[in-house]
N, C-alpha and C positions, 0 to 999 in steps of 0.2 A: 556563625549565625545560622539558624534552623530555616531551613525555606519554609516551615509553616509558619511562623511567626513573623516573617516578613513578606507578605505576597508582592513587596516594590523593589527586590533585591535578591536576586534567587544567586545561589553559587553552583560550585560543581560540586559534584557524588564522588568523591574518590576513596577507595581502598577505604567506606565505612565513613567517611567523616565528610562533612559541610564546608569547603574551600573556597577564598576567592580565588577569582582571575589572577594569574601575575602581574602585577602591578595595580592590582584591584579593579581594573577596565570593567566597564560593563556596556551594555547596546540596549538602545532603545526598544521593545517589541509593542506593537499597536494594535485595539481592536478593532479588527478590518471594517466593520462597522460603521465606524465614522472616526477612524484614525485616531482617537485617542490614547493615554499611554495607556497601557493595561499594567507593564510591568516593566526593573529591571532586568538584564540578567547577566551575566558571569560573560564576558568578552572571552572567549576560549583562546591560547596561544598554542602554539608548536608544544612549548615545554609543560602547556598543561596537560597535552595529548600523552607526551612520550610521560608524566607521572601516573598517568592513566594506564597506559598502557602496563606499566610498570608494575601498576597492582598487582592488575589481573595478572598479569604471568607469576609474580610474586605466590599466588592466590591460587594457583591450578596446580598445583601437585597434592595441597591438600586436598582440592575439594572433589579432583577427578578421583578421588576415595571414597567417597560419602557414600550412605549405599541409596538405593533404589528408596528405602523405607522412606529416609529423608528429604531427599528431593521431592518425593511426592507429597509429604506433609508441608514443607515449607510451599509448595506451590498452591497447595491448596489453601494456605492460610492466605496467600495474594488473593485467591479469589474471596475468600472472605470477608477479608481486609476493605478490599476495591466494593463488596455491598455496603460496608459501611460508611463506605467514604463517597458513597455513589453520588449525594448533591456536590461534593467541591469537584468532583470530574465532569458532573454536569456542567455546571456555573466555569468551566475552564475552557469545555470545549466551546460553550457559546458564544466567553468573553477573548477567548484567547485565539482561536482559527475562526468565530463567524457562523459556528454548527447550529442551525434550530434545535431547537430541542429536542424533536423526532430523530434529527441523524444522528444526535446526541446520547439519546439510549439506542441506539441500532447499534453506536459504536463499543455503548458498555455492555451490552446483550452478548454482542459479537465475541468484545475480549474476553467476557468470564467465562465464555467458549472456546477460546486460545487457548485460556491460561489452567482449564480445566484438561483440554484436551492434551495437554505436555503433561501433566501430573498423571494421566495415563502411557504418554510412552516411556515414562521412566522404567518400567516393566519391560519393556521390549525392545530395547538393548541389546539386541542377540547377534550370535553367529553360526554355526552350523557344522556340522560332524559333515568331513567330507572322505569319499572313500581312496586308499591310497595303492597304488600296482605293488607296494614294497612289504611282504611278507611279514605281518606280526607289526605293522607302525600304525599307532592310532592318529590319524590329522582329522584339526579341526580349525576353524577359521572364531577369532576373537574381533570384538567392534569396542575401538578406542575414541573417546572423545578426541579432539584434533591440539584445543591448546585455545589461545584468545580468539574471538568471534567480533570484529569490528560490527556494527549495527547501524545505518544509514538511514533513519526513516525522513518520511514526508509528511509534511505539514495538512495532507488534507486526510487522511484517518490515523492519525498519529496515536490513537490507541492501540487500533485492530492490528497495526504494523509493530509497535513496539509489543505486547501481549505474544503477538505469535512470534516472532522471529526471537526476543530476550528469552522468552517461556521454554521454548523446543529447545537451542542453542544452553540453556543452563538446565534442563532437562537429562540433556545425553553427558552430561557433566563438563561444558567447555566451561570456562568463563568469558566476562563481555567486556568492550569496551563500546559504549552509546553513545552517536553524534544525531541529538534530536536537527531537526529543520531549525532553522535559526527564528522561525516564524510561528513554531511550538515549542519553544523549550520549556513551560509551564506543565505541562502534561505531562514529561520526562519527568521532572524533579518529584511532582506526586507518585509518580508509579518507583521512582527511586525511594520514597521515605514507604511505601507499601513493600517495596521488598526488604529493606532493611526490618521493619516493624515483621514480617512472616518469620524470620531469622535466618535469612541467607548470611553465610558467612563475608563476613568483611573484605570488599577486593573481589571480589564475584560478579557485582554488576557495578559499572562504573560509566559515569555521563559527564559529558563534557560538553558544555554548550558555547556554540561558537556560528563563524560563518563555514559552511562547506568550503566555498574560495579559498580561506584564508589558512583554514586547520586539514581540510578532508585529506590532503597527499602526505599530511603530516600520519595521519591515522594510516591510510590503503598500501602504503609502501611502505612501514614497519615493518623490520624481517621478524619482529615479536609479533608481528600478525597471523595467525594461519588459516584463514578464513574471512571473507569479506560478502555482507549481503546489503544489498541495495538498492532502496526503492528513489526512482527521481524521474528526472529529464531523459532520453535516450543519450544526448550531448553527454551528461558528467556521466554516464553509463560507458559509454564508449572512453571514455577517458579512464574509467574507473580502472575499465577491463584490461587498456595498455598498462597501467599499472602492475596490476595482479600479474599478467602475464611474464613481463620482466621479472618477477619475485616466483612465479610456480607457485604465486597464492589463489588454491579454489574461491571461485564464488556463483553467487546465485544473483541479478539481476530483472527487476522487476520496472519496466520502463514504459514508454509512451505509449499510445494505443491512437487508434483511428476506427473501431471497431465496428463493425456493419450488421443492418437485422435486414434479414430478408422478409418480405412481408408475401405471401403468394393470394392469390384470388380464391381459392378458399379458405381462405382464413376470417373467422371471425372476429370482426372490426370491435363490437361489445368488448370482446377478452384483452381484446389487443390494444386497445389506445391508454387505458391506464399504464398498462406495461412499459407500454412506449413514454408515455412520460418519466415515468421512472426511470427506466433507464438512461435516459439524458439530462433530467431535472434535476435527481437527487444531489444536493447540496452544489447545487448551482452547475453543474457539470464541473466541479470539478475532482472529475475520477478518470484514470485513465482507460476503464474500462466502462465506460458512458457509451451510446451508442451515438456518434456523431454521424452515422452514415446509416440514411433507409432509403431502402431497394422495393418499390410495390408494383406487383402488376397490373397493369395499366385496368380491367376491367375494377380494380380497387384502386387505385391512385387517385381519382379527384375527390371522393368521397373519404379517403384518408386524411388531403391535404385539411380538405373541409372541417372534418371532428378535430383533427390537432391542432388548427390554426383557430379552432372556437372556445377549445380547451385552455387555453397559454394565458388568455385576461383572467383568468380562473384560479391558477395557482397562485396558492396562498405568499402573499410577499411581506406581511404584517411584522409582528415582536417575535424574536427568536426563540423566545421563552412561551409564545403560541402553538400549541403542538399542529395548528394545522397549514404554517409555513413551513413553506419547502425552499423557496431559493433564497438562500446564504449570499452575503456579500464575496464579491472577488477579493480573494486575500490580499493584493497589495496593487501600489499606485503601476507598477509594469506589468502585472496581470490584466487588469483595467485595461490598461493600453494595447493589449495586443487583442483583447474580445473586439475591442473597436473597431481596432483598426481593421479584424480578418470581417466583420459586418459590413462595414463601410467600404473594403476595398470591393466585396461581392457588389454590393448597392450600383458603387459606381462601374461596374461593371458589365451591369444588367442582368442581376439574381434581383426576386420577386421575395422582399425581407417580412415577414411576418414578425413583430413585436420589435424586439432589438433597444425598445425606451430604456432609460437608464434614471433610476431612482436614488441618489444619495451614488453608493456605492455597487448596490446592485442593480445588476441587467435583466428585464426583463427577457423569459423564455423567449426564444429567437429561433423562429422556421425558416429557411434559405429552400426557392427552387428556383428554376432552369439555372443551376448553377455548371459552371463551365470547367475546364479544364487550366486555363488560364488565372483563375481566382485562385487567393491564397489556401482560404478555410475549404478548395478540394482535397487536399493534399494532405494538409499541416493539420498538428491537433490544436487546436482553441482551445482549450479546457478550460470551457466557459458554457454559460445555458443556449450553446446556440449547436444546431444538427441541420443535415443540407438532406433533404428529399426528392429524392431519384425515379423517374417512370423506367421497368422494363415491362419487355414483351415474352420473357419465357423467367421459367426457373434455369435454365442453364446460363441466361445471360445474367441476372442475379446472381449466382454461382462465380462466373466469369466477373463482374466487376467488383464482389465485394472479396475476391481472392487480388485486385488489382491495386494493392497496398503494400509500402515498406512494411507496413506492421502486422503483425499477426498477436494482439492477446485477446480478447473477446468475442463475440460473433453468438448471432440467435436467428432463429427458423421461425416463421408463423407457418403452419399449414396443416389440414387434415390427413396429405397424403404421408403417410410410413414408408413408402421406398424413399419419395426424393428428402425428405427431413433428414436420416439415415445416409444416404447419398450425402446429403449436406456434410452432415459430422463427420461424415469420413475423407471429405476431399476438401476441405473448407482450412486454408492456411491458420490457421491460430491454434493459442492452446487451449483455449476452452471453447465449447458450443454447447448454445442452450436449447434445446427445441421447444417453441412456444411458452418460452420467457426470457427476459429480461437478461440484456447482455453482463449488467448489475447482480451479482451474482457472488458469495464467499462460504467456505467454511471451513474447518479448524483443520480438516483430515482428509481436505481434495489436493491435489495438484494445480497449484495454481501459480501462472507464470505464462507465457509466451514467447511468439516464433520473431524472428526476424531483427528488425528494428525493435521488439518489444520486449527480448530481453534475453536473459542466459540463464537456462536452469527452471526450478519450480519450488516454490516453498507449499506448506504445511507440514504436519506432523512425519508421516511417512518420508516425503520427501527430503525434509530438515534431516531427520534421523542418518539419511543416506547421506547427505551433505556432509552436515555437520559431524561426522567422524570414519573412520577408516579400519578400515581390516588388515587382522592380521592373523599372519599363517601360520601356527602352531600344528608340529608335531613329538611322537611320544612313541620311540622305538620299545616295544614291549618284549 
């Protein structure tokens, strides 16, 4: 059965052809919306994993042959492809994860910049002439694809994630094995019939949709695995990693965030409040790199709380298909409940709740201050439209509290001064910092990843390249 012809019954991508589940299983998937079905899809087993995998390894002696010329034309036909095909990805991200429409081309803008940006490292593949103490021997170092690249993505930009990580990963010539989010596998399977239709060879890219729970140690602990990257929870991160480690399979880890903007007293409040909602708004916050935590000095802090807490009736909550809605539903009945609950515990707690109302499924923009140390949403990520604002009295104490986190991925500067911004970037725990923008923040050829609880490694292009394959020492006694 063709997953376009049936959008109530998706199966899996395997080694080129359309398969059910073993024993034909499938699982409900809903749009968060207002819980309706959206779709079937393919109940993934152990033994659909290990045919999966199977392919691909099946699949990578040829294709780690292919030259540079072809990988880059077939990747470029994806970007192609994905123009054409741009309303059924729209219409999926909105029906299928809850995406307005706005985050919805952000997210297709983004990946034809993925998927562009891999069809240029196909070229750059390199290794380098090194020089040798032994008289007349030419050494030089060669860069091998690794072998199958497990792919983990998350349900809330399940383009931008699948585009860049499938993109790079069959770029440097691995082959894949993909376990969408059980709460997007609809996006998977279009971007599966887009590589097949580019003319990736059969057994290349291979999706298997299932529960992480049930399948994911089925896929991360295959000794046919040699590569595993992952975007999630920090939870199934850390598990992911005991994994890998028992096998000596690399990976790259892309996990929670708690991530902090410093806002300093000269900073223009004009520049800064849109920013600031952005960065915590966009698609309901749920991004790990959302700014849940602002830092302002106290001669700006009441006239901060003031514009954001005037700002938040404001944003657009309307039809997704409205391009001037921004907050998205919570993608499911236990996301819901944890926004609540981390609002509610602050409430009773004695945090001062700005908005917090709850519409159908979505939560209204949610400001949290005098919040304490003893509430949950200090600590923990909500990844939900809610962020907790903080008075200090210096930028060192700024400094000092927003480095006062397990996590370290995101982090941003308001200020006109160049030492301390600069200071900032250089001593501030995360792997990225933005100065006077938006902790919200991607592109195809950064490094992009973080410290701590947030994760292991760094993806984009450059990075992936490094990841995604390994050196070898060749020399040539002359």
């Amino acid at each position: 059965m063709d997953a376009k012809s049936d959008m109530k019954s998706l199966q899996h991508f395997i080694g080129g052809n359309w398969v059910d589940a073993e024993g034909s299983k499938v699982f409900e998937v809903l749009n968060p919306l207002d819980d309706s079905l959206y779709c079937y899809s393919a109940h993934g087993t152990g033994n659909d994993m290990r045919d999966a995998i199977a392919a691909a390894k099946a699949a990578f002696p040829a294709y780690k042959e292919t030259t540079p010329t072809e990988r880059e034309r077939w990747l470029l036909r994806v970007a192609e492809i994905m123009e054409e095909r741009q309303q059924d990805l729209v219409n999926c991200l909105v029906d299928e994860i809850g995406s307005p429409v706005s985050k919805a081309m952000f997210e297709i803008t983004k990946g034809l910049t993925m998927v562009r940006a891999a069809a240029g490292l196909c070229r750059n593949v390199r290794g380098e002439t090194i020089p040798s103490d032994a008289p007349g021997k030419f050494s030089m170092s060669i860069r091998e694809p690794l072998g199958v690249v497990a792919v983990i993505t998350p349900f809330n930009v399940p383009l931008i994630k699948t585009t860049r990580l499938v993109a790079n990963a069959l770029a440097v010539g691995n082959t894949v094995v993909h376990l969408p989010s059980e709460m997007a596998p609809h996006l998977s399977m279009i971007f599966a019939e887009i590589v097949a239709e580019a003319g990736f060879p059969a057994g290349t890219y291979n999706v298997v949709s299932g529960f992480g729970a049930e399948i994911g140690d089925d896929l991360t602990s295959s000794k046919d695995i040699d590569f595993v990257t992952f975007t999630g929870s920090t939870f199934v991160g850390q598990h992911i990693n005991e994994i890998c480690a028992k096998n000596k399979t690399p990976n790259t880890l892309e996990l929670g965030g708690k991530s902090p903007t410093v806002i300093l007293a000269d900073a223009d409040l004009d520049k800064v409040m849109p920013l600031a909602a952005r960065s915590i708004f966009m698609f309901a916050g749920q991004a790990c790199i959302g700014s849940s935590r602002f830092y302002v000095e106290r001669p700006l802090y009441d006239e901060f709380v003031k514009r954001f807490s005037g700002m938040i009736g404001k944003i657009g909550m309307g039809d997704l298909r409205d391009p001037n809605t921004v907050i998205a539903p919570a993608i499911s009945p236990r996301q819901r409940d944890r926004i609540n609950s981390h609002i509610e515990d602050a409430r009773a707690k004695g945090a001062t709740v700005y908005g917090g109302e709850w519409e159908g499924n979505r939560c209204r923009p949610t400001l949290l201050t005098d919040v304490t140390e003893e509430m949950t949403v200090c600590r923990t990520e909500t990844f939900g439209p809610v962020t907790s604002i903080y008075p200090i009295d210096s930028y060192e104490e700024g400094l000092e509290r927003a480095n006062d986190s397990e996590y370290g991925l995101s982090s941003a500067i308001f200020t006109k001064d160049i030492d301390k911004a600069f200071h900032f970037a250089r001593n501030i725990d995360a792997g990225m910092c933005h100065i006077n923008g938006p902790t919200i923040h991607d592109e195809a050829h950064v490094p992009f990843g973080g410290n701590g609880e947030s994760g292991v490694g760094r993806e984009g292009t450059d990075a992936d390249m490094e990841a995604m394959t390994e050196l070898k020492w060749v020399t040539v006694q002359l």
